[in-house]
C-alpha positions in Angstrom: 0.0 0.0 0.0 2.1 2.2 -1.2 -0.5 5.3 -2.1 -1.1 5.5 1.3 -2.5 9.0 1.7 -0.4 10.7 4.9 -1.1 13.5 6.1 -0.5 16.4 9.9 -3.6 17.3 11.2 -3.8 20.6 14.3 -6.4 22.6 15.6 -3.6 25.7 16.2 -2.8 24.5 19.9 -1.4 27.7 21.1 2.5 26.7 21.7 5.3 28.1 24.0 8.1 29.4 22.4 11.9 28.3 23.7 11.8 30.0 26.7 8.5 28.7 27.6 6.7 32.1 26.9 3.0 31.2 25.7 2.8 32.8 22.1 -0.2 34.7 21.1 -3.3 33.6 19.3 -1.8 35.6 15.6 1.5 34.2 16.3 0.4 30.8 17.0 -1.5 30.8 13.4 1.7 32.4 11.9 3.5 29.3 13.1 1.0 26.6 12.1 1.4 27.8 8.3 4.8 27.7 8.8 4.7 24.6 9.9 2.4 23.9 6.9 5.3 25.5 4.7 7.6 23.1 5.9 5.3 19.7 5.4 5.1 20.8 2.1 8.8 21.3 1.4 8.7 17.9 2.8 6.1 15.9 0.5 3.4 15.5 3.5 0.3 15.1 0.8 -2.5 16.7 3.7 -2.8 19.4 5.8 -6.0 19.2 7.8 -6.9 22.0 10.0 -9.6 21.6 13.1 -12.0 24.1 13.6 -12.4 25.6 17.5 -13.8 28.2 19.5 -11.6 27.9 23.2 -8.6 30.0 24.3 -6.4 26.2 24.3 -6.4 26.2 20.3 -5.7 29.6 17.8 -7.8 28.5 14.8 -11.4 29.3 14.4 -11.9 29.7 10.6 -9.5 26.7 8.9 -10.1 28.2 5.3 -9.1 31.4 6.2 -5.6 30.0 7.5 -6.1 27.5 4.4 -6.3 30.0 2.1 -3.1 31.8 3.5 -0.9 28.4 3.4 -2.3 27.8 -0.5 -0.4 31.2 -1.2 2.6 29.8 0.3 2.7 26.2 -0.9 2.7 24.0 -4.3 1.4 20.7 -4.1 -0.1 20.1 -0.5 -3.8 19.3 0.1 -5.4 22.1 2.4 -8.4 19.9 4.2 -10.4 21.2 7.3 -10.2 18.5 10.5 -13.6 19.5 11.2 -15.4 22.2 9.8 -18.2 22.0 12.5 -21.0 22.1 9.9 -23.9 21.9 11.9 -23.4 25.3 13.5 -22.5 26.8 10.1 -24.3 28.1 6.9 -23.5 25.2 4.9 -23.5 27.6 1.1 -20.6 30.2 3.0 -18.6 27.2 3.7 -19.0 25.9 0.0 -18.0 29.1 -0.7 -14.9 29.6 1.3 -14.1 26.3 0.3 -14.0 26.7 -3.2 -12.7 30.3 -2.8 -9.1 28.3 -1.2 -9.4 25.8 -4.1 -9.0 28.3 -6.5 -6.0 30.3 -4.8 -4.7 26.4 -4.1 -5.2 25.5 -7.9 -7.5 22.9 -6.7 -6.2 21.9 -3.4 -8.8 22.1 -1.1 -10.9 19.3 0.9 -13.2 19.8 2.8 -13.7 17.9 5.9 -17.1 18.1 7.7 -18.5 16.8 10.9 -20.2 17.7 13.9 -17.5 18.5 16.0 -16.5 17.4 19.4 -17.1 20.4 21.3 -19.8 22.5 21.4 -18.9 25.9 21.9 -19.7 26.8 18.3 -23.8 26.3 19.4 -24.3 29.0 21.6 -21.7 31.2 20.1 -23.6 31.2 17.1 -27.3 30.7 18.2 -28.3 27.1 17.9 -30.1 25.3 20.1 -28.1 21.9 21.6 -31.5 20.1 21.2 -31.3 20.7 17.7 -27.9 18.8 17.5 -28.9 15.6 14.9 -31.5 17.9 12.7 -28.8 20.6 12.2 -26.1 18.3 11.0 -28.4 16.2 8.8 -30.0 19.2 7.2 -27.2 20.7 6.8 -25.1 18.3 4.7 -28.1 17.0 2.7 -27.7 20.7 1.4 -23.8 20.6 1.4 -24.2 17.4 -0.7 -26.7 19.2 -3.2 -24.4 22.2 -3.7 -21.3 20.2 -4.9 -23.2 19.5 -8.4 -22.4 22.9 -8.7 -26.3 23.7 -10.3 -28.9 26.2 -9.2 -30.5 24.5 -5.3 -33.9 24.4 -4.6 -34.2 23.0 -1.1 -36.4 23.0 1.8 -35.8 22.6 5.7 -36.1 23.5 9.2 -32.7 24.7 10.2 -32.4 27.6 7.4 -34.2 29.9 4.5 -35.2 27.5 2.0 -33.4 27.8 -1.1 -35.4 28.4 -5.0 -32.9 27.8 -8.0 -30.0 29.1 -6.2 -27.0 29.8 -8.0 -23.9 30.1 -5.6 -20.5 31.2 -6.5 -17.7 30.6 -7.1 -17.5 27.7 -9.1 -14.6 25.4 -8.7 -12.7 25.1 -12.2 -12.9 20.8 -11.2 -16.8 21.0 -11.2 -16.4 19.0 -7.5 -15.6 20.3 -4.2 -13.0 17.5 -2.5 -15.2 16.6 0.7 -15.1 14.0 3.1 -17.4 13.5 6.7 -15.6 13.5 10.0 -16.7 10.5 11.7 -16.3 9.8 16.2 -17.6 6.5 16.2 -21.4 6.8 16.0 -22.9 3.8 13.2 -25.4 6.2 12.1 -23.0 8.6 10.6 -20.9 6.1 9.0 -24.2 4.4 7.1 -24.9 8.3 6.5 -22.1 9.0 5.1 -22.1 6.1 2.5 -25.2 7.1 1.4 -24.1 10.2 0.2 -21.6 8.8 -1.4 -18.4 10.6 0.3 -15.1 9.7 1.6 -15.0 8.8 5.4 -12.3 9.5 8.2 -12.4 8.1 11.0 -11.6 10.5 14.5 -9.7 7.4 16.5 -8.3 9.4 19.6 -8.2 6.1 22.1 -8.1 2.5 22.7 -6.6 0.2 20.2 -7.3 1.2 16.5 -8.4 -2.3 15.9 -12.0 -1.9 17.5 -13.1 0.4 14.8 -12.9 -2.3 12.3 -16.5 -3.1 11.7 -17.4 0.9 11.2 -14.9 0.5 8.2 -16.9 -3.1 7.5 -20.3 -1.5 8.1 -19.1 1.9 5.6 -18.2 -0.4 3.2 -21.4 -2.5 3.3 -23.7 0.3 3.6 -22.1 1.8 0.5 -22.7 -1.5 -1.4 -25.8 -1.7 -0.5 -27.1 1.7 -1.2 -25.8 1.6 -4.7 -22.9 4.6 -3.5 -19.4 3.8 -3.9 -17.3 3.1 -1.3 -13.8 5.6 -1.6 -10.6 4.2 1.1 -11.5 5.2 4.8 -8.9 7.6 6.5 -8.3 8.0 9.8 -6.4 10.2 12.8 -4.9 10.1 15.8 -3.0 11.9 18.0 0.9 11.3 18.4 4.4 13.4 18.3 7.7 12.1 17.3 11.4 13.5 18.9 14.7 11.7 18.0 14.1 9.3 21.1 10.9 7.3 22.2 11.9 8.9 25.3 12.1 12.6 24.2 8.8 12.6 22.7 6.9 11.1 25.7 8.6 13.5 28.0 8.0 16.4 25.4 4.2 15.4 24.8 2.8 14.1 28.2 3.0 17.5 30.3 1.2 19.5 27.5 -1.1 16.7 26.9 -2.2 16.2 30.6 -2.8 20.0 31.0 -4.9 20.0 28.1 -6.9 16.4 28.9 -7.7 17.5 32.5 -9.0 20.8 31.6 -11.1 19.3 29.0 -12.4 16.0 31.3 -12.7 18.3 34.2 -15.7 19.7 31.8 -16.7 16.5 30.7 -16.5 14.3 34.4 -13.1 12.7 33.3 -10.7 11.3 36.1 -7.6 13.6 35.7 -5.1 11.8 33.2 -2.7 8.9 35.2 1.0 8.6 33.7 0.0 4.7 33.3 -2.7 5.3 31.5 -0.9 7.2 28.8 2.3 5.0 28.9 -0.6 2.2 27.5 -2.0 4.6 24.9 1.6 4.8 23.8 2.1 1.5 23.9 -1.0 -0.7 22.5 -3.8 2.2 21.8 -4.2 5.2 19.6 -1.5 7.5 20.3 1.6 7.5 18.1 4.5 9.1 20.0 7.9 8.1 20.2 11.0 8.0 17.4 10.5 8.3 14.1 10.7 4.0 13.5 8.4 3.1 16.3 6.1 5.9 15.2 6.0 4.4 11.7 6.2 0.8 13.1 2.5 1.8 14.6 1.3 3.4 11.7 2.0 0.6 9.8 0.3 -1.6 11.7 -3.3 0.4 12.4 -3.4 1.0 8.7 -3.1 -3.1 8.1 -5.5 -4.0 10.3 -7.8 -1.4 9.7 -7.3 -1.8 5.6 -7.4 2.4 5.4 -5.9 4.5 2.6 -4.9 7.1 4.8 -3.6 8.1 7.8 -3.5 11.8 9.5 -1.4 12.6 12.9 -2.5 15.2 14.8 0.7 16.4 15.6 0.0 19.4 18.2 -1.5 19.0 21.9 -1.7 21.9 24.0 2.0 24.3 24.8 4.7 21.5 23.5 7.5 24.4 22.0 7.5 25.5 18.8 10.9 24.3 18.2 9.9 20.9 19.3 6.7 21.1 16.9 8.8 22.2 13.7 11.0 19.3 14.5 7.8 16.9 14.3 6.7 17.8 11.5 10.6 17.1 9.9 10.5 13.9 11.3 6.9 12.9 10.0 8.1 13.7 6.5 11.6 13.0 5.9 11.8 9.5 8.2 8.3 8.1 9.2 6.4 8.8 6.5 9.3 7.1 3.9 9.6 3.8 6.7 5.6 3.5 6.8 5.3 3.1 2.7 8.6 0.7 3.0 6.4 -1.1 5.9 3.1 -1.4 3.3 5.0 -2.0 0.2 
């Protein structure tokens, strides 16, 4: 499997520099598109950026940072890691989107999903309670807009829409988009029955268990007539010289930003032997460059996917650290993972 699709993902985690000085929110976006700049010097084929709305993460809009790594890079493939769709207008975000595909010369991909926070809701005005009607209403229109021909559509969640013409076009004819999936069976049989790409958010336990949601995709998408494109998934993971640099440089960071987020959610604050067996057996990738690929290697076999994002920031780990990740990824892993496959 040598076409394996790899790609970084990162929700702009707001880094420290080298002296351990927290840098802003506008420097902390300067530094993910250079970060982007450098995966694309490298030959890293995604760059998937998540959308959030807390002071832990810099990015809010992903196109908008999209749109100024496209001006900066050649070849890389500028995806979202969700747009959270149900709490947007689902014709501005075809239009952003195909606004960064044509300053990318096609490179844009959208990635949509529900999210797995929900500031966005009452930020923007929508009602929790509404949470499955907003998402499914608003991709059965997402869907309809990427023929690229005037809508007519009706629903509950926005201004029905009478031969709507919406601009711009992309010069393809087809916006690049995928759905986001957590783990729920409805939105993988969903999914297949539009017809689009899935990835699959694996953020704990061993990768293996979501074997039957690639199964049931698969089957859903024979079934209903749709084809079946390869799954993707991501996980979280960072890779330093050592197996030992990169725990030591990724658990601190990572238990600040777990706790404050199960502390919200009713989560037991994060034990070092629980993340030592992540490392080890589940669905965190951190560690050298060769046991970092060795894993990769392995979730993509079992899982029979075509590709595979890391999500190669969690919370303050220092910007020097996180440009040296990203080297890593795509000089050394990504070249030992396709050896692995081949």
């Amino acid at each position: 499997m040598t076409d394996l699709v790899m790609g970084l993902d990162t929700f702009g985690d707001v880094p420290d520099d080298d002296s351990g000085v927290p840098l802003s929110h506008a420097a902390a976006i300067r530094q993910v598109i250079d970060e982007a700049v450098l995966a694309d010097e490298l030959g890293v084929d995604v760059i998937a950026l998540g959308e959030h709305h807390r002071p832990e993460y810099s990015i809010s809009t992903p196109e908008t940072v999209l749109a100024g790594i496209a001006a900066r890079t050649s070849r890389i493939k500028l995806a979202s890691g969700v747009t959270v769709l149900s709490s947007d207008d689902p014709v501005r975000v075809f239009q952003r989107f195909a606004t960064v595909d044509a300053i990318s010369g096609g490179r844009a991909q959208a990635i949509l999903g529900r999210g797995s926070f929900t500031e966005s809701f009452p930020l923007f005005g929508y009602d929790m309670s509404d949470y499955d009607v907003l998402f499914e209403e608003k991709l059965d229109l997402f869907v309809k807009l990427l023929d690229e021909k005037p809508v007519t559509w009706d629903g509950t969640t926005r201004a029905a829409l009478t031969d709507a013409d919406v601009f711009p076009k992309t010069e393809s004819g087809r916006l690049d988009t995928w759905v986001g999936v957590g783990g729920s069976p409805q939105s993988v049989v969903r999914t297949a029955r539009y017809g689009l790409p899935l990835m699959l958010a694996i953020i704990g336990g061993a990768p293996e268990r979501f074997a039957p949601y690639v199964d049931l995709y698969r089957r859903a998408a024979d079934q209903l007539g749709t084809l079946a494109h390869p799954v993707g998934m991501h996980s979280p993971g960072f890779i330093a010289d050592t197996d030992e640099q990169a725990r030591e440089l990724y658990y601190p960071t990572y238990k600040v930003m777990r706790d404050r987020i199960g502390a919200l959610r009713g989560w037991p604050p994060l034990r070092r032997a629980e993340f030592d067996a992540e490392v080890k057996d589940g669905s965190m990738y951190v560690g050298s460059p060769e046991t970092v690929a060795r894993r990769i290697a392995a979730a993509v076999k079992s899982l029979g996917v075509g590709r595979f994002d890391l999500v190669y920031t969690a919370g303050a780990q220092p910007v020097s650290a996180r440009m040296h990740a990203v080297e890593l990824y795509g000089s050394k892993v990504m070249p030992m993972v396709r050896d692995m496959l081949a």
